[in-house]
DSSP file (Angstrom, degrees, kcal/mol; ACC not computed):
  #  RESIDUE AA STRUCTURE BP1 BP2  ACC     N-H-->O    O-->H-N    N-H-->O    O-->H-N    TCO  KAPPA ALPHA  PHI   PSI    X-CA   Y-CA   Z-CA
    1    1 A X              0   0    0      0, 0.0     2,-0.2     0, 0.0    54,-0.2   0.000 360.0 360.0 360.0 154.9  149.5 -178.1 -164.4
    2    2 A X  E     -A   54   0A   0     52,-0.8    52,-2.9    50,-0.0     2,-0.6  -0.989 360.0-128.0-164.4 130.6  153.2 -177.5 -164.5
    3    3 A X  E     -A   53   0A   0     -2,-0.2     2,-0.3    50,-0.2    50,-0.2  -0.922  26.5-169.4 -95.3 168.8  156.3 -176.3 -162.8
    4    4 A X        -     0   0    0     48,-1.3     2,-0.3    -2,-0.6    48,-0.2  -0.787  20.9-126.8 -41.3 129.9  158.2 -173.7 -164.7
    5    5 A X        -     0   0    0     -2,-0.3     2,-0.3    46,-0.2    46,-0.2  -0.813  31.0-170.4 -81.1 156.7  161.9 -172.7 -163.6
    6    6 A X        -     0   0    0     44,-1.6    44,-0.1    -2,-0.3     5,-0.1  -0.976  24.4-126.1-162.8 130.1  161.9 -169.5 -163.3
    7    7 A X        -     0   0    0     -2,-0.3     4,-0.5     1,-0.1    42,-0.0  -0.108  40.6-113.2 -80.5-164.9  165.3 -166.9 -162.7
    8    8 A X  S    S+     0   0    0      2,-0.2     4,-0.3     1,-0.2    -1,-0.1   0.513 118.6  61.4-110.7  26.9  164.4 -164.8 -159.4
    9    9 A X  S >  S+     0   0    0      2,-0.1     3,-1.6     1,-0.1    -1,-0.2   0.897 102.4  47.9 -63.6 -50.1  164.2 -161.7 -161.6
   10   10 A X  T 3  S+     0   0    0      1,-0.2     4,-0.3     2,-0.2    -2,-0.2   0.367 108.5  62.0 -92.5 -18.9  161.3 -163.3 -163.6
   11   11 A X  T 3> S+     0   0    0     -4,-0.5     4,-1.7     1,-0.1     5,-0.3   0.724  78.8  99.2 -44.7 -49.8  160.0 -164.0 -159.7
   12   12 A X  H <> S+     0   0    0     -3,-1.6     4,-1.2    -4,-0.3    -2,-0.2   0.615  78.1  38.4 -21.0 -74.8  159.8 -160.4 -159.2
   13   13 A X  H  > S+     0   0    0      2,-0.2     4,-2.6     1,-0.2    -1,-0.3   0.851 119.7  51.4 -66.9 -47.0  156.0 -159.5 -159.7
   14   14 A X  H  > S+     0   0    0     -4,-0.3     4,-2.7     1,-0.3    -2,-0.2   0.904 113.7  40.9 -23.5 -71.9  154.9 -163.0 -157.8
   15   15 A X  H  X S+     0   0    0     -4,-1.7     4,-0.7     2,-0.2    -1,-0.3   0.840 115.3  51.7 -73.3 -35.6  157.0 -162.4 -154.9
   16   16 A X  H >X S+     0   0    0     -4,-1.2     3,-3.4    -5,-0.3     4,-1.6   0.996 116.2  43.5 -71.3 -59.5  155.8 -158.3 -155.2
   17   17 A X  H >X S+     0   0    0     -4,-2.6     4,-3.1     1,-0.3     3,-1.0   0.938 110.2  57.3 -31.2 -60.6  151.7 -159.9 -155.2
   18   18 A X  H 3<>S+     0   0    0     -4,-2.7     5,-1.9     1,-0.2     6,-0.7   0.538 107.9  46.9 -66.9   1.6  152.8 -162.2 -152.4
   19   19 A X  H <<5S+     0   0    0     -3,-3.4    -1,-0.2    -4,-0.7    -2,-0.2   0.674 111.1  45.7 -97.4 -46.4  153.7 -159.1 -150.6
   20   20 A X  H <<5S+     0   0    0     -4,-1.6    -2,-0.2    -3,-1.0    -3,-0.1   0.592 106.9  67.4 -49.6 -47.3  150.7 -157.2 -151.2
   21   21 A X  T  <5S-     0   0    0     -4,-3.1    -2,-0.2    -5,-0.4    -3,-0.1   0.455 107.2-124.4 -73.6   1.0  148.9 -160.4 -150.3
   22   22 A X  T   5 +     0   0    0     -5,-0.2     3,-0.3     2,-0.1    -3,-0.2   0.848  60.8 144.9  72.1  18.7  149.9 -160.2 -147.0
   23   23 A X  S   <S+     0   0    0     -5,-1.9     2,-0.2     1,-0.3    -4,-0.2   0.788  73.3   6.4-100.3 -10.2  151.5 -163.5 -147.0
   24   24 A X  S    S-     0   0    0     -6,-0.7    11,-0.7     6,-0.1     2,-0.3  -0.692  77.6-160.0-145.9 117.4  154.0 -163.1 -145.1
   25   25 A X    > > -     0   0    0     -3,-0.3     3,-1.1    -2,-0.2     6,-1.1  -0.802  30.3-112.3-112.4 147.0  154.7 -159.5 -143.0
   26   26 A X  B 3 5S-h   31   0B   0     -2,-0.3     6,-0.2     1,-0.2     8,-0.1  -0.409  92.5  -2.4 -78.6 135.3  157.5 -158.6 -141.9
   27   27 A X  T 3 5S+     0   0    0      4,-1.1    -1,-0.2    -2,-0.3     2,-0.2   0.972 110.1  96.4  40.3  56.9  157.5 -158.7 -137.9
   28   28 A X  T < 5S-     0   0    0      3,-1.7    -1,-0.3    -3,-1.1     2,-0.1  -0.806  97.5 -50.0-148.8-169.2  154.2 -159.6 -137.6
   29   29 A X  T   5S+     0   0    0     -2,-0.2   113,-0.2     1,-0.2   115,-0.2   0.316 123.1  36.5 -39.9 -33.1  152.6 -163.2 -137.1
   30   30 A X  S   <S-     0   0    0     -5,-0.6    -1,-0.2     1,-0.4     2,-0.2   0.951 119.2 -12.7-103.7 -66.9  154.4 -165.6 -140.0
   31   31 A X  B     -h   26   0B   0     -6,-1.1    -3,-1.7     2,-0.2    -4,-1.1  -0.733  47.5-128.8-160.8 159.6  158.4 -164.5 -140.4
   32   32 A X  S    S+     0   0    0     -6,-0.2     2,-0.3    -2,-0.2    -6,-0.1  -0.379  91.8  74.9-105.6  45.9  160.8 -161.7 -139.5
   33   33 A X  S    S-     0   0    0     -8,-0.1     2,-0.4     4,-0.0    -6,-0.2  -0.936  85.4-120.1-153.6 163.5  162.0 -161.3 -143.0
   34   34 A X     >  -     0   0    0     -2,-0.3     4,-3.4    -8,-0.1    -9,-0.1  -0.676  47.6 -97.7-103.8 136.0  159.6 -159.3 -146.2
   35   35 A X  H  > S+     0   0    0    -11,-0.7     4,-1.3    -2,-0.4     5,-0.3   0.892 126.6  47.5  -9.5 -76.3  159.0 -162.0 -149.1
   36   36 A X  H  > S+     0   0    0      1,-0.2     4,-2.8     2,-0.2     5,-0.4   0.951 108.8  56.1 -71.7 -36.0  161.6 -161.1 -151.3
   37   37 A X  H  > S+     0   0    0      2,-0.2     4,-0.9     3,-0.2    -1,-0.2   0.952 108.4  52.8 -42.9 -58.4  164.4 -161.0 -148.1
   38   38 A X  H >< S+     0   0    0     -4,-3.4     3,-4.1     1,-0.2     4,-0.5   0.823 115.4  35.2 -65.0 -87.9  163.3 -164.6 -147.4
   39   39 A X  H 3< S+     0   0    0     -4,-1.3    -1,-0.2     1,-0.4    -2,-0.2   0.478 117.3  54.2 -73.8 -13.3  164.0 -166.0 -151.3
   40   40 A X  H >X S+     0   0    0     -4,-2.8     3,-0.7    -2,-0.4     4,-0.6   0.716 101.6  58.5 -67.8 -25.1  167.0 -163.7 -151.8
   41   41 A X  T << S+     0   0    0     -3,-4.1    -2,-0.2    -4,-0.9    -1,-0.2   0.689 107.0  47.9 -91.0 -10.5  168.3 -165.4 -148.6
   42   42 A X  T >4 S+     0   0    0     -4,-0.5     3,-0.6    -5,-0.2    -1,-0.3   0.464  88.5  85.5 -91.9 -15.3  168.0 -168.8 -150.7
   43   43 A X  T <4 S+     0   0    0     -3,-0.7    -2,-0.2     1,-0.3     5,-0.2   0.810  86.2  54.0 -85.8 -32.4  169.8 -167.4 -153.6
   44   44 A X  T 3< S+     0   0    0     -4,-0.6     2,-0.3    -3,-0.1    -1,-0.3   0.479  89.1  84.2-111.3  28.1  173.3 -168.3 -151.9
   45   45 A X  S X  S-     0   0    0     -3,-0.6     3,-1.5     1,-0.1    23,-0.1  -0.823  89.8 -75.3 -70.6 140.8  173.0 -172.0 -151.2
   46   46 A X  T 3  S+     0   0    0     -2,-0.3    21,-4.0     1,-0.2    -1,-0.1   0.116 105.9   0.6 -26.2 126.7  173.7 -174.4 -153.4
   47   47 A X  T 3  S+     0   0    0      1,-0.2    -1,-0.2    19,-0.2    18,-0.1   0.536  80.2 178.8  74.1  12.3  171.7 -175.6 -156.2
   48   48 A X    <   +     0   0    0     -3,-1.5     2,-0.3    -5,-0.2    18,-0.2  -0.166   5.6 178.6 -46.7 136.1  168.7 -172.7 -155.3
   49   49 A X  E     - B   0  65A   0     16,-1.3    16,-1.2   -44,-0.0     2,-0.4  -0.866  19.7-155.1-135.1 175.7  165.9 -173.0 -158.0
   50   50 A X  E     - B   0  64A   0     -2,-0.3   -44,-1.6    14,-0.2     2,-0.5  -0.877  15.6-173.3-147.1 115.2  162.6 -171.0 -158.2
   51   51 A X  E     - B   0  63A   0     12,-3.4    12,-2.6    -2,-0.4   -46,-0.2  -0.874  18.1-136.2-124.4 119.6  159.4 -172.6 -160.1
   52   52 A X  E     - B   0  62A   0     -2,-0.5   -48,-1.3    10,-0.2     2,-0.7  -0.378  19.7-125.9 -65.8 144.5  156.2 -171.2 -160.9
   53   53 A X  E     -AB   3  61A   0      8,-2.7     7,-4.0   -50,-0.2     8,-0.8  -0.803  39.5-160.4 -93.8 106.2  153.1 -173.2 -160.4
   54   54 A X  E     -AB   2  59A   0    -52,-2.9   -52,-0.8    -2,-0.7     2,-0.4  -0.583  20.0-178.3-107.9 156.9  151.6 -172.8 -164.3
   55   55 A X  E >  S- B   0  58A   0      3,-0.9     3,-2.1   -54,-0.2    -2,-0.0  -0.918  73.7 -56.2-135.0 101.0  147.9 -173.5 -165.0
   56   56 A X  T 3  S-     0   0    0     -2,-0.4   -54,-0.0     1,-0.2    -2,-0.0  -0.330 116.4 -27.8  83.4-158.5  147.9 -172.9 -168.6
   57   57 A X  T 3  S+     0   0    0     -3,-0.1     2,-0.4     2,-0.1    -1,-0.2   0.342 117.1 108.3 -88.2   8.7  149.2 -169.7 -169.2
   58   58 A X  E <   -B   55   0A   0     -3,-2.1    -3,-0.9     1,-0.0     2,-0.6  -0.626  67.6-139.2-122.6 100.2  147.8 -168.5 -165.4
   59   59 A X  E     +B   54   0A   0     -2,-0.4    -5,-0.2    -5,-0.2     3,-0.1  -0.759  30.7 174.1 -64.1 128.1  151.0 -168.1 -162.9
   60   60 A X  E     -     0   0A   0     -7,-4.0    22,-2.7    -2,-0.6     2,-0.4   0.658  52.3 -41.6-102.9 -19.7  149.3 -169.8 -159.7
   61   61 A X  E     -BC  53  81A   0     -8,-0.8    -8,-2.7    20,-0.3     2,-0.7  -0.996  49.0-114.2 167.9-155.5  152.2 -169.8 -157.4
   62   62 A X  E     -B   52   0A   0     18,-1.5     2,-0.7    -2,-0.4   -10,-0.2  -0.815  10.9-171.3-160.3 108.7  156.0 -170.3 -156.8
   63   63 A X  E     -B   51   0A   0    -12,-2.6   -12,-3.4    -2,-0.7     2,-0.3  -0.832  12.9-164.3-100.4 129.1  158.1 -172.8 -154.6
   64   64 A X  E     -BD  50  78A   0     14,-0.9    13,-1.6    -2,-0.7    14,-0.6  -0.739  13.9-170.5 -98.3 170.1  162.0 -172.0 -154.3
   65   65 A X  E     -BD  49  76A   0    -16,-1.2   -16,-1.3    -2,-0.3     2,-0.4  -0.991  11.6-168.6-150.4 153.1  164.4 -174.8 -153.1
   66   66 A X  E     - D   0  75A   0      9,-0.9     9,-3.5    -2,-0.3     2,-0.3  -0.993  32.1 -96.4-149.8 162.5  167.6 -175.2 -152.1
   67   67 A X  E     - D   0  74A   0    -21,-4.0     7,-0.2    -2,-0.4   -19,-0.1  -0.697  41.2-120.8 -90.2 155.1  169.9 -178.0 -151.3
   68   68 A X        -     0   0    0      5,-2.7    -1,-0.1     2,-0.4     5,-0.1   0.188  29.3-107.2 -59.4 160.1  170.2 -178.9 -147.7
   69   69 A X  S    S+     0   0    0      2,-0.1     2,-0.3   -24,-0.0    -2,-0.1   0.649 108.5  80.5 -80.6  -9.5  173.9 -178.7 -145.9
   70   70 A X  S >  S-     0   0    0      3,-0.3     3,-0.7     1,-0.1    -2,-0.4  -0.778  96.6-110.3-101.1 138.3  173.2 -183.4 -146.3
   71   71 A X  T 3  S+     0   0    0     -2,-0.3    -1,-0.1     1,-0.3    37,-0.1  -0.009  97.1  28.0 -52.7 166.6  173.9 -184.4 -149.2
   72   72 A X  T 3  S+     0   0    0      1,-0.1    36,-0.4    35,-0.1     2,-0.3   0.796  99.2 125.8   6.9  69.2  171.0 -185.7 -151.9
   73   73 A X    <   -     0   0    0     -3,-0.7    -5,-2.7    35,-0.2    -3,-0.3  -0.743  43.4-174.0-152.7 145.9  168.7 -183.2 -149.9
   74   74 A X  E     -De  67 110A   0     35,-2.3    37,-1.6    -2,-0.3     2,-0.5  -0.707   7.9-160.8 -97.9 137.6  166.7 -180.7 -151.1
   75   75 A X  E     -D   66   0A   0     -9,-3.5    -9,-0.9    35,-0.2    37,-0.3  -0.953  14.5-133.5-115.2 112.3  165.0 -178.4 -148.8
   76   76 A X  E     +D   65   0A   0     -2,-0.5    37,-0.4    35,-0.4   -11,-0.2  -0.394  26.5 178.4 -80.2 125.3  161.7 -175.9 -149.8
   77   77 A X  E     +     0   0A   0    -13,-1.6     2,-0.3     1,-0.3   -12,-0.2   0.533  60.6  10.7-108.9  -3.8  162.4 -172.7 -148.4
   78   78 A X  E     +D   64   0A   0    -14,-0.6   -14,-0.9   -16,-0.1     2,-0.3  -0.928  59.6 179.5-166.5 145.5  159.8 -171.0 -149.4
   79   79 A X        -     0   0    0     -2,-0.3   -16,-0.2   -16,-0.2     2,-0.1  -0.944   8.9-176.6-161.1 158.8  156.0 -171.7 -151.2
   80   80 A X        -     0   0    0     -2,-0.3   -18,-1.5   -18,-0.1     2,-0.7  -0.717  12.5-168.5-175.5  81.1  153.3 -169.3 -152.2
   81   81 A X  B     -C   61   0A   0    -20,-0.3   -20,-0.3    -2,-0.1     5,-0.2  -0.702  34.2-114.7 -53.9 104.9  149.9 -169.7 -153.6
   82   82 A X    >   -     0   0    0    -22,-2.7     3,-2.8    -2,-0.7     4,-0.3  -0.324  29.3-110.1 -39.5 107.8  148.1 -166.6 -154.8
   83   83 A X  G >  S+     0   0    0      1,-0.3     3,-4.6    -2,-0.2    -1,-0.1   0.437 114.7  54.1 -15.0 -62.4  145.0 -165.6 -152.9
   84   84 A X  G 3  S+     0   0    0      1,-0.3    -1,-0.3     3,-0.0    -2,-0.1   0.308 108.1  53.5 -78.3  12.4  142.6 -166.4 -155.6
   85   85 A X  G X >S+     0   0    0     -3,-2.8     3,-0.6   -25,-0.2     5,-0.5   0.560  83.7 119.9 -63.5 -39.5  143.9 -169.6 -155.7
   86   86 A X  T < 5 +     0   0    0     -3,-4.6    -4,-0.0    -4,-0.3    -3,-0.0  -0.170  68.8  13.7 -63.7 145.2  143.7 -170.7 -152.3
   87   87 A X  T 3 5S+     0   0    0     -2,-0.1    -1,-0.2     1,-0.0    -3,-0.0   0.870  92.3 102.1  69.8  36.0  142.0 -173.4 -150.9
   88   88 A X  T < 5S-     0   0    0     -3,-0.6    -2,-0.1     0, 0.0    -1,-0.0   0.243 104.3 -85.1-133.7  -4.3  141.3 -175.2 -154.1
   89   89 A X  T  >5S+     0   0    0     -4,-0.1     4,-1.5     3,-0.0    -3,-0.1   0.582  96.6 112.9 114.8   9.8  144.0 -177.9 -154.0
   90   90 A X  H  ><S+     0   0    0     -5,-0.5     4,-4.1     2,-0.2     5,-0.1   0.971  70.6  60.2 -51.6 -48.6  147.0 -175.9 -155.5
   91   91 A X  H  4 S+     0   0    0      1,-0.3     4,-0.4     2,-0.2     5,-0.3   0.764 108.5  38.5 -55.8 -37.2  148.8 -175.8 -152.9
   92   92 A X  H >> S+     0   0    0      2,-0.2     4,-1.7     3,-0.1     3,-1.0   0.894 112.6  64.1 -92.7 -32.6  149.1 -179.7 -152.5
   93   93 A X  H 3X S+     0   0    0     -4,-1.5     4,-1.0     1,-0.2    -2,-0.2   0.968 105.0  50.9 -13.3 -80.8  149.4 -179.7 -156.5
   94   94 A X  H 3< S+     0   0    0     -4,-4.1     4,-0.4     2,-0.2    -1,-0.2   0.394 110.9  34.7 -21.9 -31.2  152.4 -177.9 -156.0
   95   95 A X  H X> S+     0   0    0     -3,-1.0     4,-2.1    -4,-0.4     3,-1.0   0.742 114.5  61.7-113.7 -46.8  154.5 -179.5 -153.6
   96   96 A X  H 3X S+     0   0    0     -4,-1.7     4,-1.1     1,-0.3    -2,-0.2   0.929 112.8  43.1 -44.2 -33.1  153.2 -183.1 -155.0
   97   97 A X  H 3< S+     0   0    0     -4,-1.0     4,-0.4    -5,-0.3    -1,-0.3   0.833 111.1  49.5 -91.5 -22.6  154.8 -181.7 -158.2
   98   98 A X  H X> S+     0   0    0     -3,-1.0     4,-3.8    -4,-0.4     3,-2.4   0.937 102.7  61.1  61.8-103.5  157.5 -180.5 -156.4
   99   99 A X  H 3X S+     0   0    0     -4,-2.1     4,-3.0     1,-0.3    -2,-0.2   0.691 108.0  42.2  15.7 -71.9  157.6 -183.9 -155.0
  100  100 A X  H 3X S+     0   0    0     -4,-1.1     4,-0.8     1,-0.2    -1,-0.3   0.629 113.9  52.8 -93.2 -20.6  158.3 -185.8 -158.9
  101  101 A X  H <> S+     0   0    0     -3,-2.4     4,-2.1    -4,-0.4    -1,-0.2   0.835 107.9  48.2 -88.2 -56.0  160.9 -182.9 -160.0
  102  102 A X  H >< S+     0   0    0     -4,-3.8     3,-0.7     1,-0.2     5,-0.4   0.997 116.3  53.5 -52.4 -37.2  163.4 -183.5 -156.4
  103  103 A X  H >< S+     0   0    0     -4,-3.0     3,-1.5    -5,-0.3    -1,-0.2   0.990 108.8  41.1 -40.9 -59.3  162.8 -187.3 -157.6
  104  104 A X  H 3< S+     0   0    0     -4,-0.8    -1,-0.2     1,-0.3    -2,-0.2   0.725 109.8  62.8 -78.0   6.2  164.1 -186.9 -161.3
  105  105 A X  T << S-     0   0    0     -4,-2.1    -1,-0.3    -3,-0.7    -2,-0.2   0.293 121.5-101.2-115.2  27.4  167.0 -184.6 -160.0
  106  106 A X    <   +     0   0    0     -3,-1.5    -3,-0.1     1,-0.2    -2,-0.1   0.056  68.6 153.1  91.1 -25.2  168.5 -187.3 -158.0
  107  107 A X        -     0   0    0     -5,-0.4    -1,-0.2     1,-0.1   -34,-0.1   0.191  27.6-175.8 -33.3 142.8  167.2 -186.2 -154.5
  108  108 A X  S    S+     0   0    0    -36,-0.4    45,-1.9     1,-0.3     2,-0.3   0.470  73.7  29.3-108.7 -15.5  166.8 -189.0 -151.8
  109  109 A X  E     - F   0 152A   0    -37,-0.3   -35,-2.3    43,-0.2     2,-0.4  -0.977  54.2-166.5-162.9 138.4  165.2 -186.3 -149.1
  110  110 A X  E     -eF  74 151A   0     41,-3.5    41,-1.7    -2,-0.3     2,-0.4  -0.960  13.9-178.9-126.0 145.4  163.0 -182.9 -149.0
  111  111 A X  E     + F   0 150A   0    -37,-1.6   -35,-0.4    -2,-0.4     2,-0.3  -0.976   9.7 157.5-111.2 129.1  162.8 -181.0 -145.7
  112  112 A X  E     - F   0 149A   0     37,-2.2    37,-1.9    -2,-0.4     2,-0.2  -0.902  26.0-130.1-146.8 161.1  160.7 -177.8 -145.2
  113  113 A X  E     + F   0 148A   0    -37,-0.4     2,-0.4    35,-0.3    35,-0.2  -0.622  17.3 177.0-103.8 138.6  159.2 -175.9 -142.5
  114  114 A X  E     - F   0 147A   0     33,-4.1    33,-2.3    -2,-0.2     2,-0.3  -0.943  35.9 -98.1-143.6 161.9  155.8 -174.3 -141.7
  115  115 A X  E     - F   0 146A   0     -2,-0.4     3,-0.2    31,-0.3    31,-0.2  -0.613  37.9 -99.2 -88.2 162.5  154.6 -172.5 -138.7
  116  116 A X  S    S+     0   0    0     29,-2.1    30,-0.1    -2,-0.3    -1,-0.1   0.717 121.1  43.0 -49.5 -41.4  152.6 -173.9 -135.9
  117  117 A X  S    S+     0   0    0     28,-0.2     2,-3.7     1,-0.2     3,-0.5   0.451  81.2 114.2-109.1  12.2  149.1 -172.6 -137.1
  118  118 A X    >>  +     0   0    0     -3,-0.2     4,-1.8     1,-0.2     3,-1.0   0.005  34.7 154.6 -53.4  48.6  149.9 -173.6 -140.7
  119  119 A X  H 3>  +     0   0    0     -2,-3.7     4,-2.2     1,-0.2     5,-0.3   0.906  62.2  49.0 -65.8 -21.0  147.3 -176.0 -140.6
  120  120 A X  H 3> S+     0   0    0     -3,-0.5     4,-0.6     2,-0.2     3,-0.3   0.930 111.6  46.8 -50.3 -45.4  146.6 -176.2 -144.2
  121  121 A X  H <> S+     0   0    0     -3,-1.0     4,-0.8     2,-0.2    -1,-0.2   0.433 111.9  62.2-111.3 -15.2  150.2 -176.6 -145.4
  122  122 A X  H  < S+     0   0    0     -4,-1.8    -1,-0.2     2,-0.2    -2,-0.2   0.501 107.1  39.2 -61.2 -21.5  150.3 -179.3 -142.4
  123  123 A X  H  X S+     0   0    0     -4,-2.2     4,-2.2    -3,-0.3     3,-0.4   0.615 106.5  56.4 -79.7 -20.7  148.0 -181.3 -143.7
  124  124 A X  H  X S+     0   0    0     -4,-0.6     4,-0.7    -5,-0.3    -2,-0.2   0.912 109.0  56.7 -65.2 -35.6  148.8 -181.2 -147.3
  125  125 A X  H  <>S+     0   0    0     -4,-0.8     5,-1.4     2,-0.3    -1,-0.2   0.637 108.4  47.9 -88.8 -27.8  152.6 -182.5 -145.9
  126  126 A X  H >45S+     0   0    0     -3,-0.4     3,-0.9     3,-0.2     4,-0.4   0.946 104.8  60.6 -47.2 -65.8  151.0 -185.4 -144.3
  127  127 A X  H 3<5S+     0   0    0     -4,-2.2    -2,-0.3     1,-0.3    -1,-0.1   0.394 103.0  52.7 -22.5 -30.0  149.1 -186.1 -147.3
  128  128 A X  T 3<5S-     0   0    0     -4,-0.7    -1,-0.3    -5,-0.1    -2,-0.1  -0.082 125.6 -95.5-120.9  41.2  151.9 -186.5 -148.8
  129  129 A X  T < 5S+     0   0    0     -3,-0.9     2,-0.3     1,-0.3    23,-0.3   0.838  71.8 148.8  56.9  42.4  153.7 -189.0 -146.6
  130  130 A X      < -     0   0    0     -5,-1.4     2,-0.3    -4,-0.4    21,-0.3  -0.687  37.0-146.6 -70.2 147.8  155.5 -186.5 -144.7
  131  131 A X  E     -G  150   0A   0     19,-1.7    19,-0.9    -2,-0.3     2,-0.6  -0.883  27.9-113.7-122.1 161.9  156.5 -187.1 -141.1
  132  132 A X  E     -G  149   0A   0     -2,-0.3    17,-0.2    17,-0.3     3,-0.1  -0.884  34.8-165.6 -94.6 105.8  156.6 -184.2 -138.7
  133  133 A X  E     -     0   0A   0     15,-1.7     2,-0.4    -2,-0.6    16,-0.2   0.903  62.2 -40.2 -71.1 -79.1  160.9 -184.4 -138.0
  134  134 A X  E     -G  148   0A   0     14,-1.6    14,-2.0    -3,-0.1    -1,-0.3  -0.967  52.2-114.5-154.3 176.8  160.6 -182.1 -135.0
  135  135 A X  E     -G  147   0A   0     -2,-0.4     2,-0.6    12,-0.2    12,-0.2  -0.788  15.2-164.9-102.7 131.0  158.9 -178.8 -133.3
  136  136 A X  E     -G  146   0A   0     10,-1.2    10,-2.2    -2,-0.3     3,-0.3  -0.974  27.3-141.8-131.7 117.1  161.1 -175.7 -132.4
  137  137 A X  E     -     0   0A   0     -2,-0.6     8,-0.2     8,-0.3     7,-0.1  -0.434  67.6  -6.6 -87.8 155.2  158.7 -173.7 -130.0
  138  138 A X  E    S+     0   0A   0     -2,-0.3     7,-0.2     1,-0.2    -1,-0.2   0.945  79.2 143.1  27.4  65.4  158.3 -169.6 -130.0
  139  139 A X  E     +     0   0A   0      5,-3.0     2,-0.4    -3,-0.3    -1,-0.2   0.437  56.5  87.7-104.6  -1.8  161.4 -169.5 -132.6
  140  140 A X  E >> S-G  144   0A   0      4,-2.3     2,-5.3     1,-0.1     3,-4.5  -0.893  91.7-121.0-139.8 149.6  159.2 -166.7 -133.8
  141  141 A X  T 34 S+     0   0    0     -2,-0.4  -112,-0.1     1,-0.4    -1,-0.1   0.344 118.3  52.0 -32.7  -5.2  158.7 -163.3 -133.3
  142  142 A X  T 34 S-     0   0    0     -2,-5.3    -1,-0.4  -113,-0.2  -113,-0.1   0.194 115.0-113.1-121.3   0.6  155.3 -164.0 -132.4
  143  143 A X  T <4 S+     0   0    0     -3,-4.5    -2,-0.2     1,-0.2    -5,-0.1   0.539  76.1 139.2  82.2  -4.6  156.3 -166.8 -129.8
  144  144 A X  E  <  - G   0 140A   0     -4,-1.0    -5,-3.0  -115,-0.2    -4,-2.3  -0.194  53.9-113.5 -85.7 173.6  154.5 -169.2 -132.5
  145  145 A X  E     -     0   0A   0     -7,-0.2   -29,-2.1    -8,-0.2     2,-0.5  -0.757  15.5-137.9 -93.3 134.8  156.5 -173.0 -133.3
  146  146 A X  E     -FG 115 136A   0    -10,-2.2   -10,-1.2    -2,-0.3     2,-0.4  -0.920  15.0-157.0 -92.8 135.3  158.0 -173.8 -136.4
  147  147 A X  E     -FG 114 135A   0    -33,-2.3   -33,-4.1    -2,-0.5     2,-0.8  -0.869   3.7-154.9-116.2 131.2  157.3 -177.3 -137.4
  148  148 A X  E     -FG 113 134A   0    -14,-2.0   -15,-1.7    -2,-0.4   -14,-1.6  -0.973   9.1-166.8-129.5 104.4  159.9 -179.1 -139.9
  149  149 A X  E     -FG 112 132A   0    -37,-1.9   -37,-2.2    -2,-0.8   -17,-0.3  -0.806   4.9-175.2 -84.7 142.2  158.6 -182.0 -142.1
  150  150 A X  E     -FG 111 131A   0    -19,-0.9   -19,-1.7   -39,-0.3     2,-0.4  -0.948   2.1-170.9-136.1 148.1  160.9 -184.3 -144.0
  151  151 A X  E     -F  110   0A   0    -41,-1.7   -41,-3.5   -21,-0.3     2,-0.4  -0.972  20.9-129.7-114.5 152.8  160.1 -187.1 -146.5
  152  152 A X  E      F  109   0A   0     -2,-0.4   -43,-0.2   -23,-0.3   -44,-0.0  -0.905 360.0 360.0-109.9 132.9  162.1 -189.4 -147.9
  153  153 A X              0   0    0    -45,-1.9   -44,-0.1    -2,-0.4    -1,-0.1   0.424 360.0 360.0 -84.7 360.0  162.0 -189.9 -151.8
């Protein structure tokens, strides 16, 4: 397993799947923004990267990142397993690999955000010796909380 960098051209058909996949609709339960809105919206901070989650030759899914307004920190704005993927330990593959890349590129600190009934992507961030930073309640259209984990590298 592998990240890939990836431009966000070369994104395209992922983010189009993830779209398909339902994984995030726009103004409905998860985010007020379509797929591609949210990783375009990453494209103008600093240092934005986009990596496919490689199996092989088998794209499995795609984290973008961007650096934080603090200095050495990186933040994951966005992450995406492919259905047939889920719930087989990619997802925490992913951000652990993740994890070992913000390391070798000088980061001291990752932040990212999940919603409130993310429970999946709230334990895997535990797992990985995340702390729960704080709670922002009904910040989304759906009244649900966003919850912002940060670790320090």
């Amino acid at each position: 397993m592998r990240l890939e960098e990836i431009t966000i051209d070369q994104a395209s058909k992922l983010l189009e799947l993830a779209e398909v996949e339902k994984s995030f609709v726009k103004h409905i339960n998860d985010s007020i923004l379509t797929v591609k809105e949210i990783v375009e919206k990453f494209t103008d901070y600093p240092n934005f990267a986009i990596y496919n989650l490689m199996k092989g030759r088998k794209r499995i899914g795609l984290i973008a990142t961007f650096q934080n307004d603090e200095i050495n920190t990186i933040n994951i704005g966005f992450y995406y397993v492919r259905d047939k993927y889920k719930d087989r330990g990619f997802e925490k593959i992913m951000i652990g690999l993740y994890i070992n890349k913000a390391r070798s590129l000088g980061y001291k600190r990752i932040t990212v955000s999940t919603w409130g009934s993310n429970q999946l992507y709230q334990d895997i961030f535990k797992s990985l010796s995340f702390y729960k930073l704080q709670e922002e309640f009904e910040t989304r259209e759906n009244k649900e909380s966003t919850i912002t984990y940060d670790l320090k590298l």
